[in-house]
Short mmCIF file of the C-alpha atoms (twelve columns), coordinates in Angstrom:
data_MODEL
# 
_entry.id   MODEL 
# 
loop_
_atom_site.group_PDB 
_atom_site.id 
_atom_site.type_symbol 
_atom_site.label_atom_id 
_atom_site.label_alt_id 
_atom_site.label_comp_id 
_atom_site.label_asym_id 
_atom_site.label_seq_id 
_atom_site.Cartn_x 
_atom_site.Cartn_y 
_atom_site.Cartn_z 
_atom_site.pdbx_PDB_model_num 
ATOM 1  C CA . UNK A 1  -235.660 -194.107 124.360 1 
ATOM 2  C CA . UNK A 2  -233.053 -191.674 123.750 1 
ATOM 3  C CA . UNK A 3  -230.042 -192.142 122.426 1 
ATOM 4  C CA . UNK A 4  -228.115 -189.975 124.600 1 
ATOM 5  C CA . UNK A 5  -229.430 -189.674 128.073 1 
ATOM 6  C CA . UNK A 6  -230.963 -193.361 127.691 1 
ATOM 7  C CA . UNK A 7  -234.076 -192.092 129.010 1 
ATOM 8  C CA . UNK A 8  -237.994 -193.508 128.446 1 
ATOM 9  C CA . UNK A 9  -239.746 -190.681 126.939 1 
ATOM 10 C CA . UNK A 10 -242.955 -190.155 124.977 1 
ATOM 11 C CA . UNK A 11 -242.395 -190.766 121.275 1 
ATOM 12 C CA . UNK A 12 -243.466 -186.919 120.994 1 
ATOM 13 C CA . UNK A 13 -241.142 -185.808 122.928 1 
ATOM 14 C CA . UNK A 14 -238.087 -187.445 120.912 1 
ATOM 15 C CA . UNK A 15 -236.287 -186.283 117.573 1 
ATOM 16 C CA . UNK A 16 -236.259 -188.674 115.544 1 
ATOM 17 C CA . UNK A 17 -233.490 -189.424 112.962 1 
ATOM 18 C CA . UNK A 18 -233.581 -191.488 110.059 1 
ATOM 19 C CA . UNK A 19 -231.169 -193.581 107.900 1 
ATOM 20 C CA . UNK A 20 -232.981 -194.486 104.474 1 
ATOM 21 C CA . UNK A 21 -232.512 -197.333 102.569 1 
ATOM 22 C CA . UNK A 22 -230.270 -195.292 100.443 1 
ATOM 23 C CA . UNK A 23 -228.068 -194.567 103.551 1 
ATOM 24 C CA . UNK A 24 -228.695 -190.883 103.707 1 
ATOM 25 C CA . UNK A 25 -229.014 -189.533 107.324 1 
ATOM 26 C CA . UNK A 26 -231.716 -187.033 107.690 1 
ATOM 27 C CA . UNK A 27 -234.441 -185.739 110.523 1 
ATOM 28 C CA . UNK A 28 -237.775 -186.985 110.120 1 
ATOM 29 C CA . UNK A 29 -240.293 -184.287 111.325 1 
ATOM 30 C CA . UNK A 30 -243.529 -186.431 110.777 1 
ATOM 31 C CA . UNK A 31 -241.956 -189.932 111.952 1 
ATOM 32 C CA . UNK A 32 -243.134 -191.979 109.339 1 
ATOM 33 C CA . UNK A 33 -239.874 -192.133 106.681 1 
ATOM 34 C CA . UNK A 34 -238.919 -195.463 105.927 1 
ATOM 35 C CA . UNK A 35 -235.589 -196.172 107.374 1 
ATOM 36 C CA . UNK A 36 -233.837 -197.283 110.183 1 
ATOM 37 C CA . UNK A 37 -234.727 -194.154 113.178 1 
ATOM 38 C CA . UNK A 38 -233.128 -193.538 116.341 1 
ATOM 39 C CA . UNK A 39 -234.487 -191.216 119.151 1 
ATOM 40 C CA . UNK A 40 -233.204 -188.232 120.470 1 
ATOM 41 C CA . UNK A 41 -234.231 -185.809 123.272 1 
ATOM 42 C CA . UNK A 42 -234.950 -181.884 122.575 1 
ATOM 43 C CA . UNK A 43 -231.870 -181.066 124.565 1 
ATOM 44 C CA . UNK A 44 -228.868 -179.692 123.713 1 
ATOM 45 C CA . UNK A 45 -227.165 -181.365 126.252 1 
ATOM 46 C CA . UNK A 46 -228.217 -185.028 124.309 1 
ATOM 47 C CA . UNK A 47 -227.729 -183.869 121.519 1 
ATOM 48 C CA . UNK A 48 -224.381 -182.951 122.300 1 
ATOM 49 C CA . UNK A 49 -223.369 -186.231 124.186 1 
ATOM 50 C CA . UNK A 50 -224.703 -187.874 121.071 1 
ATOM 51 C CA . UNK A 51 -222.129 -185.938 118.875 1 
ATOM 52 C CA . UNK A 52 -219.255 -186.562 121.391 1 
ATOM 53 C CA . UNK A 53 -219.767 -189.946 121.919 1 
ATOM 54 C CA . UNK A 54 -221.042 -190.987 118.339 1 
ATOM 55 C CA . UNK A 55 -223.641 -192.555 119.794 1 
ATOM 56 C CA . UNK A 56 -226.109 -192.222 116.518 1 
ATOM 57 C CA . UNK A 57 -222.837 -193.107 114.256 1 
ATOM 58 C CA . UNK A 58 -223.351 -196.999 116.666 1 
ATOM 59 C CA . UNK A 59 -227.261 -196.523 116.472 1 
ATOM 60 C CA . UNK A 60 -226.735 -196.288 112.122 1 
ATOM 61 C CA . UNK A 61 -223.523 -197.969 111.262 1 
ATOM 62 C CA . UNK A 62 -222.519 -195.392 109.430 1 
ATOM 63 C CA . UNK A 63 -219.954 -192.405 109.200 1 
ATOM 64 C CA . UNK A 64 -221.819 -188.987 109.787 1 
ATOM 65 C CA . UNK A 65 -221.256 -185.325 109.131 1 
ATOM 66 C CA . UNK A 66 -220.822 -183.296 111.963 1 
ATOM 67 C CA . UNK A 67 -223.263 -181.027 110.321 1 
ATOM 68 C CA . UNK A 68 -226.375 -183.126 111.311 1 
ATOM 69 C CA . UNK A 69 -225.548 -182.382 114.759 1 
ATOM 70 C CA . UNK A 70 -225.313 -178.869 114.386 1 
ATOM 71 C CA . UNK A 71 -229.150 -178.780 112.372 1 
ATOM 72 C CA . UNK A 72 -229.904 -180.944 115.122 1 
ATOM 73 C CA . UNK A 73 -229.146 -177.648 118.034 1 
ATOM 74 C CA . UNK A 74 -230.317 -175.118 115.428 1 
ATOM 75 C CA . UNK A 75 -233.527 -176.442 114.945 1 
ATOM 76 C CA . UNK A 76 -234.101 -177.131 118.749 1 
ATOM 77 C CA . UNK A 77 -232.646 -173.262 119.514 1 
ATOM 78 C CA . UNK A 78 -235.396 -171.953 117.041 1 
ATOM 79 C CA . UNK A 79 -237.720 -173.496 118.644 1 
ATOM 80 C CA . UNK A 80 -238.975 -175.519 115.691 1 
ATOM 81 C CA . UNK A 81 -241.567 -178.202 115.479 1 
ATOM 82 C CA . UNK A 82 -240.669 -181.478 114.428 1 
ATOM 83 C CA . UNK A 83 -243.852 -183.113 114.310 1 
# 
């Protein structure tokens, strides 16, 4: 499910972030870090609501950079895999 729009997708059709046991937030492009993961969609518009609302700061418990977000929207402008 995603974390923003709350929708039932597809696993390969979500992002999906991970917090590692270390606490360091990062994407995982083959799904299989260990970690706590939370699902996003490949729209900006998610992605975005996500940011506003801090909806992946609930999902973690944990403080994050604004930057993640904006990786987030630059990897889904380019286009890029993350599988």
């Amino acid at each position: 499910m995603c974390v923003g729009c709350r929708q039932m997708m597809p696993k390969k059709e979500l992002i999906r972030i991970v917090k590692s046991p270390e606490g360091s937030i990062d994407l995982d492009r083959k799904g299989k870090a260990p970690g706590r993961g939370a699902y996003l969609c490949r729209k900006e518009a998610c992605i975005d609501k996500a940011a506003k609302s801090r909806l992946l700061e609930k999902a973690f418990h944990q403080k994050m950079e604004q930057e993640v977000y904006e990786k987030l929207k630059t990897q889904l402008n380019e286009g890029e895999s993350y599988r």
